[in-house]
Legacy VTK file of the C-alpha trace (Angstrom):
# vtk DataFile Version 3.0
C-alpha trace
ASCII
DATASET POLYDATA
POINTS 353 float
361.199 -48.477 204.999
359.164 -51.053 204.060
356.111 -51.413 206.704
353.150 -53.990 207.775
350.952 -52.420 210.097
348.046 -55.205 211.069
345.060 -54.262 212.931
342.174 -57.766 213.363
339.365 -55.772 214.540
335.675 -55.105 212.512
335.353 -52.100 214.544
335.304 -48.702 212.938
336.463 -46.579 216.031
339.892 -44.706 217.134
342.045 -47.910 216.336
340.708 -48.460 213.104
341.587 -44.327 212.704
344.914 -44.654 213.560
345.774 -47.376 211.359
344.743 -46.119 208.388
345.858 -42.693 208.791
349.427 -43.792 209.888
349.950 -45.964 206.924
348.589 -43.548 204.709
350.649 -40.779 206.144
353.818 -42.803 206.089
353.426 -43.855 202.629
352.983 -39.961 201.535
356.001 -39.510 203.182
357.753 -42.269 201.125
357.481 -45.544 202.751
356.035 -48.193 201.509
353.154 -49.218 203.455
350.852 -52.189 203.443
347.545 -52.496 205.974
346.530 -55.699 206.784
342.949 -56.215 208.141
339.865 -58.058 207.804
338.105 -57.052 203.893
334.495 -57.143 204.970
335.658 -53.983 207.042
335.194 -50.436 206.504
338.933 -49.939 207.323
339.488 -51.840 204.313
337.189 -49.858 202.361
338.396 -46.472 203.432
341.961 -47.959 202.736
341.200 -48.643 199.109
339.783 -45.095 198.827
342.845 -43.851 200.326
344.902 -45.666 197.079
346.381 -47.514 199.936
347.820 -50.911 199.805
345.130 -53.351 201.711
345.765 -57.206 202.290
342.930 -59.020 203.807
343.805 -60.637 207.006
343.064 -64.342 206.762
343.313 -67.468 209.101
347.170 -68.115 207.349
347.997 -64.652 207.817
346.896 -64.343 211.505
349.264 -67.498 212.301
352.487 -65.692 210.675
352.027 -66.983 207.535
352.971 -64.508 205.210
356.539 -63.408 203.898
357.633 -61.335 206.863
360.803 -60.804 206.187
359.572 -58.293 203.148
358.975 -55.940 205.907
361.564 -53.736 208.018
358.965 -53.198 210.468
355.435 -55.299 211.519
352.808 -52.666 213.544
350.079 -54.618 215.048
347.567 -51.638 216.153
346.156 -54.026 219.073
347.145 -56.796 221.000
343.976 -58.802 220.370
345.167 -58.927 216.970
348.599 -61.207 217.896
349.505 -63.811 219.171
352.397 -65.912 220.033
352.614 -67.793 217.121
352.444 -64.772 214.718
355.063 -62.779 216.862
357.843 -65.650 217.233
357.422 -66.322 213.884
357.339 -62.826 212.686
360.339 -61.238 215.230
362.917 -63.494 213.770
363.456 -61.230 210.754
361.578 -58.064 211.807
361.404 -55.245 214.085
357.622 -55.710 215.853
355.784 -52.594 217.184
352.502 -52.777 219.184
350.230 -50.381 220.054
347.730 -50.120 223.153
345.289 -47.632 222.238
342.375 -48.444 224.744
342.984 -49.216 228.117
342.732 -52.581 228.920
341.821 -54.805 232.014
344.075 -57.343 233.683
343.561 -59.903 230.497
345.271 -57.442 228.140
347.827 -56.818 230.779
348.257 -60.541 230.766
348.436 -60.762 226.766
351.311 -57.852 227.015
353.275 -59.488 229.210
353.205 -62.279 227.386
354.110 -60.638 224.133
357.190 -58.411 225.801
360.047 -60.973 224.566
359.292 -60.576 220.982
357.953 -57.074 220.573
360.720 -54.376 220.246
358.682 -51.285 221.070
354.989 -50.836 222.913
353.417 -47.886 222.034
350.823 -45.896 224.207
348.296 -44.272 223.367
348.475 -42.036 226.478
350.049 -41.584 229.656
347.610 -43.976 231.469
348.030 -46.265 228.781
351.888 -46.610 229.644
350.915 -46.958 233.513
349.372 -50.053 232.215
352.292 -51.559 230.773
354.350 -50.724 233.509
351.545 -53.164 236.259
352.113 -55.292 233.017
355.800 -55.591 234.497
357.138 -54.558 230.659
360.157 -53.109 230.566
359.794 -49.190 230.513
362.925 -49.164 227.916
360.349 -50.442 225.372
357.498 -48.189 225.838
356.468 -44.828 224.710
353.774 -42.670 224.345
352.526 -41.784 221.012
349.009 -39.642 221.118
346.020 -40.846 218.969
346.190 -38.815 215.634
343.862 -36.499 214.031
343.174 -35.394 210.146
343.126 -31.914 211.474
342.540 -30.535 207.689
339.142 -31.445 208.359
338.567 -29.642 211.225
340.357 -26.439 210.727
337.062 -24.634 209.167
334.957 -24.920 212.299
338.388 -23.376 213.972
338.323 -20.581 211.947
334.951 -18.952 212.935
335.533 -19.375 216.514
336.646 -15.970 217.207
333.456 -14.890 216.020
331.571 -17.347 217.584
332.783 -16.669 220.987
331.196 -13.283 221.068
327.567 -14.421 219.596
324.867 -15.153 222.251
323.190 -17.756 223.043
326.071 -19.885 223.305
325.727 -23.369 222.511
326.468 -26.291 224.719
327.132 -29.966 223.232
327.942 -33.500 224.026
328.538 -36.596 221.554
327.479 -40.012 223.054
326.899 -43.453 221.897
326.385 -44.369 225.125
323.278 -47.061 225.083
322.780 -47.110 228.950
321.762 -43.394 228.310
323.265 -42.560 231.311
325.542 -40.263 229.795
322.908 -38.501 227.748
320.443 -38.809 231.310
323.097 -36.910 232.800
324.039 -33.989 230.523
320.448 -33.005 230.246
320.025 -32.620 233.524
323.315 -30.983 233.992
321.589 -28.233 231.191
318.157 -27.635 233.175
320.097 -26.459 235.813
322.130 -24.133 233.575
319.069 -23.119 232.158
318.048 -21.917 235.654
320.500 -19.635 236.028
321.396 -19.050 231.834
318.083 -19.276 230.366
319.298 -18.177 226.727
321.574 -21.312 226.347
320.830 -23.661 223.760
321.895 -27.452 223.990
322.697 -29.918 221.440
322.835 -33.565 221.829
324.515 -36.008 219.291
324.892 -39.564 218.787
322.994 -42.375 219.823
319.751 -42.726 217.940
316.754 -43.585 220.528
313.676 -41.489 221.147
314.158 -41.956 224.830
316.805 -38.635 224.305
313.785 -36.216 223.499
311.462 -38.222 226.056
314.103 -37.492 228.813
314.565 -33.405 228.020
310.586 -33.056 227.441
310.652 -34.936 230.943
312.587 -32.424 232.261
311.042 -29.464 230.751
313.637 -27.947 227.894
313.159 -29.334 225.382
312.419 -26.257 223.170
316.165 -25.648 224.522
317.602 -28.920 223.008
318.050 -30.267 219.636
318.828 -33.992 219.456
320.769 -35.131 215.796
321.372 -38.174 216.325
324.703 -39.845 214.653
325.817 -37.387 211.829
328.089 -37.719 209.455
328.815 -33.870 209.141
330.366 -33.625 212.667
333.171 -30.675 211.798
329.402 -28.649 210.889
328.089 -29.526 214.222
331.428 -28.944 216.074
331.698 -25.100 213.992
328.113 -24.593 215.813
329.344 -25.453 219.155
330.719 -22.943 221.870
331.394 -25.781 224.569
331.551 -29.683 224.359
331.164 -31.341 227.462
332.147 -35.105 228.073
329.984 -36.670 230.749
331.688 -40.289 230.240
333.136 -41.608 233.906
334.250 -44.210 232.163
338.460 -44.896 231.789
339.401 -44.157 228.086
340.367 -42.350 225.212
337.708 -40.485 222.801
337.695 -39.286 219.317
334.921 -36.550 219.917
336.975 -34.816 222.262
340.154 -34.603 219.876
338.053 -33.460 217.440
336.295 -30.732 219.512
339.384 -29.886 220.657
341.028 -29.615 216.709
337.581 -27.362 216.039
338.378 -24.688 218.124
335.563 -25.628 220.693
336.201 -25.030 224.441
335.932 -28.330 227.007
334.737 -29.553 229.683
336.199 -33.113 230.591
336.098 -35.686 233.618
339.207 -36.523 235.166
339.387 -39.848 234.416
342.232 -41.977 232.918
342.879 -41.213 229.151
340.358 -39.022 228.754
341.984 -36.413 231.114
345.298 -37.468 230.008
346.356 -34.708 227.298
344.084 -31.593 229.850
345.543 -29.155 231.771
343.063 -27.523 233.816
342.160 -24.323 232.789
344.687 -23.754 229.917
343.205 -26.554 226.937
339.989 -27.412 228.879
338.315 -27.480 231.998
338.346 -30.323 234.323
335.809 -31.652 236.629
335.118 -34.761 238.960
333.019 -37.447 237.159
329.417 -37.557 238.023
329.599 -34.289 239.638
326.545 -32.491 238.383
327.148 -29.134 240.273
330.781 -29.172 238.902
329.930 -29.707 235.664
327.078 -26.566 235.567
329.787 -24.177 237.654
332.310 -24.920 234.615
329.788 -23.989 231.748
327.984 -21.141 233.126
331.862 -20.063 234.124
332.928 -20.337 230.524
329.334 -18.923 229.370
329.992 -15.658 231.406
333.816 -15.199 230.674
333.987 -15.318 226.696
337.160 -14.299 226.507
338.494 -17.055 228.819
336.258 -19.445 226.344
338.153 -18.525 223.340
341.487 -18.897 225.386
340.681 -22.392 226.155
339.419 -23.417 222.958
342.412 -22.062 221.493
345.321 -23.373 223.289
343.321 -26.913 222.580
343.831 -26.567 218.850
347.272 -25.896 219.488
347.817 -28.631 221.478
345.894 -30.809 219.044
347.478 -29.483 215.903
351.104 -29.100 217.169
351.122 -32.797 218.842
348.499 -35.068 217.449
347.897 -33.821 214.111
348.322 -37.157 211.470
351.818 -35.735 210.135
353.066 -34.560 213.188
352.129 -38.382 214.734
353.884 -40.307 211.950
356.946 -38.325 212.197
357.639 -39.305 215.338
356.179 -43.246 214.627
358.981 -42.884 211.630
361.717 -41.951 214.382
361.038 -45.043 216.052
360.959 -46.980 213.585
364.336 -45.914 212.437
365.990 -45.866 215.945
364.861 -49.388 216.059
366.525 -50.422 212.731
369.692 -48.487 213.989
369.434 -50.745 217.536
370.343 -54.490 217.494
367.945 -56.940 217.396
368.414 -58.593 220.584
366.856 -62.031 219.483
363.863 -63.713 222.591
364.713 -66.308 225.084
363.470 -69.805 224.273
LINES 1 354
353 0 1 2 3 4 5 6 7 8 9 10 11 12 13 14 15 16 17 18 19 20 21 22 23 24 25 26 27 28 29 30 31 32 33 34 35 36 37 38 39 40 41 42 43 44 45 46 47 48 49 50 51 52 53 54 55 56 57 58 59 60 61 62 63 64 65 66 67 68 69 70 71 72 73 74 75 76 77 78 79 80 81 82 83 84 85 86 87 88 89 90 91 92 93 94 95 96 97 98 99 100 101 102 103 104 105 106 107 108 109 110 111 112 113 114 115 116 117 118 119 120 121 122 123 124 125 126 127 128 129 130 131 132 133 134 135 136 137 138 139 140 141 142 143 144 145 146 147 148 149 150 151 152 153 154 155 156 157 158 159 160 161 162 163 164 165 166 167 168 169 170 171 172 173 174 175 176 177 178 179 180 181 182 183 184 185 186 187 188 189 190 191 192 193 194 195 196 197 198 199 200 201 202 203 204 205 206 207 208 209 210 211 212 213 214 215 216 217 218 219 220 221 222 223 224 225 226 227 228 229 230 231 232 233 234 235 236 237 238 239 240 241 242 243 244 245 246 247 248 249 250 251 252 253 254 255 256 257 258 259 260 261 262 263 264 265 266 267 268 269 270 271 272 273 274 275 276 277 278 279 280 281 282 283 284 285 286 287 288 289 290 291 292 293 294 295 296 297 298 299 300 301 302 303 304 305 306 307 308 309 310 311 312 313 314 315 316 317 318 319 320 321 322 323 324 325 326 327 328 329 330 331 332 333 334 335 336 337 338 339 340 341 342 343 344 345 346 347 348 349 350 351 352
């Protein structure tokens, strides 16, 4: 097959991700494969590293203007990146896919809706995701859930100690945040002075967000001698391979990368149940689930998973499976390739004027 996919975003984040890894998965595979995107991006960057072909996504090639009917399929990774110009033009000789990786508000609902006559398949990222196109009125026939994809190669190494891990003491508690607010961060810290309370050996890690504020807050509180604060890293399977338990203290709705990736290292969770980021957890078997903003839920779950290793390493490891059975990168562009083909084997049923 010959395939477009398109993402118009400068944003270096779980879209971007998919994007690249899908077209550079499908082209190992044997498709050709062409990403289009803005070139002052890093997606373009990494796409060149990747020996992948990269077209930069210009003002003419936003509108449509480019010779679509190269391509067997057009993937636009994002609905800000269409619009109706580009997909009338485009759907008359091609099949168009869309993802919806984020959730979105009643705007992108609006967008969808409007897009549904010339897209023939809407991908979500998520259960949640899909709920959203269905209060976007879009026909359920052309939806389906594809989960975000993972590199898992990278991550297997951190997965490999675990075992090991699981038995040493003091176990290790994490959370990744970017969030400025600092609420997230706020929280977790004071979610591990009451651990500390009752677990006084626990040692707590907190990555991300660069602001001295972090260390302010936990000397605040009084721990921390307990807490080491990295700031953004770029070694994150190394910090996830030191990590017993990786809590998410988000309550916002949404997908996130860190948690796939704690999850593909072998490290056990504790999540919010909130849309998309609760999506892919069952309770107890892949992670452990708790209400959002519920500080004495969130210090029951650790210090339970502290005190029962063996459940610990249970967790952690039916979340790798889950991880690398359904969302690692090849296992996510085979079924994206099934699609695609049952699409090419389905009539184009051509949009209403």
């Amino acid at each position: 097959m010959n395939i477009l996919n398109i993402l118009d975003s400068r944003d270096w984040d779980i879209v971007a991700y998919q994007a690249l890894h899908m077209s550079v998965q499908l082209q190992k595979i044997g498709h050709n494969v062409i990403l289009m995107c803005p070139d002052d991006t890093k997606l373009y960057g990494e796409a060149q590293k990747y020996k992948l072909a990269v077209r930069a996504l210009n003002i003419r090639a936003r509108l449509g203007f480019f010779e679509e009917s190269l391509y067997d399929i057009i993937h636009i990774y994002d609905c800000a990146s269409a619009n109706v110009m580009l997909l009338k033009k485009v759907s008359a000789s091609t099949r168009i896919f869309m993802s919806q990786i984020k959730l979105g508000g009643p705007k992108t609902l609006e967008r969808l809706k409007v897009f549904e006559p010339y897209v023939t398949r809407f991908i979500a990222s998520c259960p949640s995701v899909q709920d959203d196109f269905c209060r976007a009125v879009i026909a359920s026939a052309r939806t389906f859930v594809v989960p975000p994809a993972i590199n898992i190669g990278r991550w297997e190494s951190a997965m490999l100690i675990k075992p090991a891990m699981f038995l040493k003491r003091p176990y290790k508690v994490g959370v990744i945040s970017m969030d400025h607010t600092l609420k997230e961060q706020e929280f977790f810290l004071k979610v591990a002075k009451t651990v500390l309370a009752a677990l006084p050996e626990t040692n707590f890690m907190v990555v991300g967000l660069r602001d001295d504020k972090i260390r302010e807050m936990a000397r605040g509180l009084g721990i921390s001698h307990k807490v080491d604060v990295l700031w953004e890293r770029n070694d994150i399977p190394e910090v996830m391979a030191m990590m017993h338990i990786f809590v998410k203290t988000s309550v916002r709705d949404g997908l996130s990368m860190a948690l796939v990736e704690a999850q593909a290292s072998g490290v056990a969770c504790v999540i919010p149940r909130v849309r998309g980021l609760s999506d892919y957890t069952v309770h107890e078997r892949n992670g452990l689930l708790v209400e959002p903003g519920n500080a004495d839920a969130y210090v029951q779950s650790i210090i339970h998973l502290i005190e029962n290793p063996q459940l610990c390493h249970a967790i952690s490891k039916m979340a790798y499976d889950h991880v690398n059975f359904n969302m690692s990168v090849p296992a996510v562009a085979n079924l994206l390739e099934r699609l695609y083909e049952d699409s090419l084997n389905t009539p184009r049923v051509k949009p209403e004027e």
